[in-house]
C-alpha positions as CSV (number, residue, x, y, z in Angstrom):
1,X,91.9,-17.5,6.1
2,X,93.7,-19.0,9.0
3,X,93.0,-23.3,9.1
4,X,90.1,-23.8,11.4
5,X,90.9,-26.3,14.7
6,X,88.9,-27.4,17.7
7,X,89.2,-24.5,19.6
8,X,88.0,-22.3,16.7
9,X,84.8,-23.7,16.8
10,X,82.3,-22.2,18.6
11,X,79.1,-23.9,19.8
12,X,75.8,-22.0,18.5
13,X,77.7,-20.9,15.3
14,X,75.5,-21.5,12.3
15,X,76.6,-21.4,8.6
16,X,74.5,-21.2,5.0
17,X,75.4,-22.0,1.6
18,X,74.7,-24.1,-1.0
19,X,73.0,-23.5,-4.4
20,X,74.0,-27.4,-6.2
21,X,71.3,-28.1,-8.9
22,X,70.1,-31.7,-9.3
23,X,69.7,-33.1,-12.3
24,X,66.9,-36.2,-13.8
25,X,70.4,-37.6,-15.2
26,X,72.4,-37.5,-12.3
27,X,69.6,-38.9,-10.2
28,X,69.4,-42.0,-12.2
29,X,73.1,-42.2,-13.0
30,X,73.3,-42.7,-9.1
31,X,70.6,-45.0,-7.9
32,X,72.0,-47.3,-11.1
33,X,74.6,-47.6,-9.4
34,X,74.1,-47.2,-5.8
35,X,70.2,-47.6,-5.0
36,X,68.4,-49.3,-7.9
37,X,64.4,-48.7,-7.2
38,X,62.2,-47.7,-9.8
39,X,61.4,-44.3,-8.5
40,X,64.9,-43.4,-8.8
41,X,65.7,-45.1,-12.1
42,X,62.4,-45.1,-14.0
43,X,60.5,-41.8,-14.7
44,X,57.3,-43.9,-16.0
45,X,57.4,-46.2,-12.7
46,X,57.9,-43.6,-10.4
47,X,54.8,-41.6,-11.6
48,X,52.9,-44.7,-10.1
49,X,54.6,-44.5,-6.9
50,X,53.6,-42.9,-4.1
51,X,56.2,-40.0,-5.0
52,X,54.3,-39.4,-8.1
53,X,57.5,-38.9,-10.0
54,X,61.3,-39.1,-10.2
55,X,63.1,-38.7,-6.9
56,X,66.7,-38.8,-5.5
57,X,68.1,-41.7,-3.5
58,X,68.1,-40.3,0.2
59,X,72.2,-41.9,-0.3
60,X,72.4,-39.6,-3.3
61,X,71.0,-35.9,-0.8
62,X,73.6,-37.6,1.7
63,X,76.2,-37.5,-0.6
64,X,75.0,-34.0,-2.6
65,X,75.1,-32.8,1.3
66,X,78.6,-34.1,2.2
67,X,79.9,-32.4,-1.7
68,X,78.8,-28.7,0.0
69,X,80.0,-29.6,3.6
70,X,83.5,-30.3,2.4
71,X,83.6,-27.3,-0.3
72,X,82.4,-25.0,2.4
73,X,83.8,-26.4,5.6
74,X,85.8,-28.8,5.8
75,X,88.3,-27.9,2.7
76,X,90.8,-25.7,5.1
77,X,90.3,-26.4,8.0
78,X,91.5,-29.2,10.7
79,X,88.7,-31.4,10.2
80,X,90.0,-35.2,10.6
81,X,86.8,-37.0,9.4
82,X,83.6,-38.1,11.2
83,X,83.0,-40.9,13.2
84,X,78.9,-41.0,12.9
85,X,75.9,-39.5,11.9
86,X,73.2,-39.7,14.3
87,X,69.1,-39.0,13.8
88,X,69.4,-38.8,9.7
89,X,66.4,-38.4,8.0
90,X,64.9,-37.2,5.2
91,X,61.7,-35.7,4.8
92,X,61.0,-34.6,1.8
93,X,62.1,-36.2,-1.7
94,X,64.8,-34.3,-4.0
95,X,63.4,-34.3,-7.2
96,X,64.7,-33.1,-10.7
97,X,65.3,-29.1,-11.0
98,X,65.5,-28.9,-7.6
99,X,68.4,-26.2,-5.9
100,X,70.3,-27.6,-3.0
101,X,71.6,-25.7,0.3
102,X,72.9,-26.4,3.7
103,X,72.2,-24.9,7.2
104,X,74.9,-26.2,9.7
105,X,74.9,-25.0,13.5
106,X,77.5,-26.5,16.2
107,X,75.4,-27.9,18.8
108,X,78.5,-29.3,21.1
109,X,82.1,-29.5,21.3
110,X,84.3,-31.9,23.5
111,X,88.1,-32.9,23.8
112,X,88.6,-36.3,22.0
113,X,91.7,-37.0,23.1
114,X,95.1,-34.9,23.8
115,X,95.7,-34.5,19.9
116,X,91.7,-34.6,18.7
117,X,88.2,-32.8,19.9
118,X,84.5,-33.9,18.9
119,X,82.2,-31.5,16.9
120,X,78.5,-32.0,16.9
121,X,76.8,-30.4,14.2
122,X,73.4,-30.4,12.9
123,X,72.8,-30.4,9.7
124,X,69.6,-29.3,7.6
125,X,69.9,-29.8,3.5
126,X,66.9,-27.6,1.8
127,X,65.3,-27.2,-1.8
128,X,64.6,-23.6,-3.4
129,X,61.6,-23.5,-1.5
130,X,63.5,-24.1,1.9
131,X,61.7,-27.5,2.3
132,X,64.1,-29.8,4.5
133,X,65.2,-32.6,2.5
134,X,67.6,-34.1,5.0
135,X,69.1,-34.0,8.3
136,X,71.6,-35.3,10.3
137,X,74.2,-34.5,13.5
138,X,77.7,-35.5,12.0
139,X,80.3,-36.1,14.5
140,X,83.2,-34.7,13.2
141,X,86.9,-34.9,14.4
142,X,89.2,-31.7,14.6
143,X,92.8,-31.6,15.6
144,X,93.5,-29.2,18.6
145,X,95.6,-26.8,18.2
146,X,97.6,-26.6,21.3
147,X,97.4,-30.9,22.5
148,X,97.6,-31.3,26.3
């Protein structure tokens, strides 16, 4: 497959994929480290939250989230980094068992500078049961194929 640049991309494209299981261990292996609250570190005091049991740091579905965008978009292709996320949020909890994909559809495209252009995408993680657990619009930099 031929390394996708700026002009590749094509606003209204939209992209699936996903399948990443979560696991209770990994969930608590990473809000110990990263986001230490109860209801991501304890199963017996998150059952008396108001999740009602073990969920995922919303940092952790960011990260789960950036593991599938790289390994299905960005690995390849001219992608520079990002430099934002705007209107993240996530709505429902990612809880133990649950299956992980990502919807992605270019909203807007605009030249950078001479060398770079600016991709807004949105992004929409859901569960098996294609509940949103997160979204975002990452503002990702490509190089241009042919600079000014």
């Amino acid at each position: 497959m031929a390394r996708e640049h700026f002009e590749d991309v094509t606003v209204g494209e939209t992209r699936e994929f996903g399948d990443r299981d979560v696991s209770r261990e990994e969930i608590v292996e990473f809000a110990g480290q990263y986001d230490p609250q109860p209801f991501h570190t304890d199963t017996t005091a998150a059952r008396e939250s108001m999740f009602g049991g073990l969920i995922a740091s919303g940092w952790h579905t960011a990260a789960m989230t950036m593991e599938l965008l790289v390994t299905n978009v960005f690995e390849g292709s001219a992608a520079t980094g990002a430099v934002g996320v705007d209107e993240l949020r996530w709505p429902n909890p990612v809880r133990p068992g649950d299956t992980l994909s990502v919807r992605t559809e270019v909203l807007d495209t605009e030249p950078w500078n001479d060398r770079l252009g600016l991709v807004r995408s949105k992004t929409t993680t859901h569960n098996q049961n294609d509940e949103p657990v997160m979204s975002m619009v990452g503002l990702v930099l490509y190089e241009r194929r042919d600079p000014e």
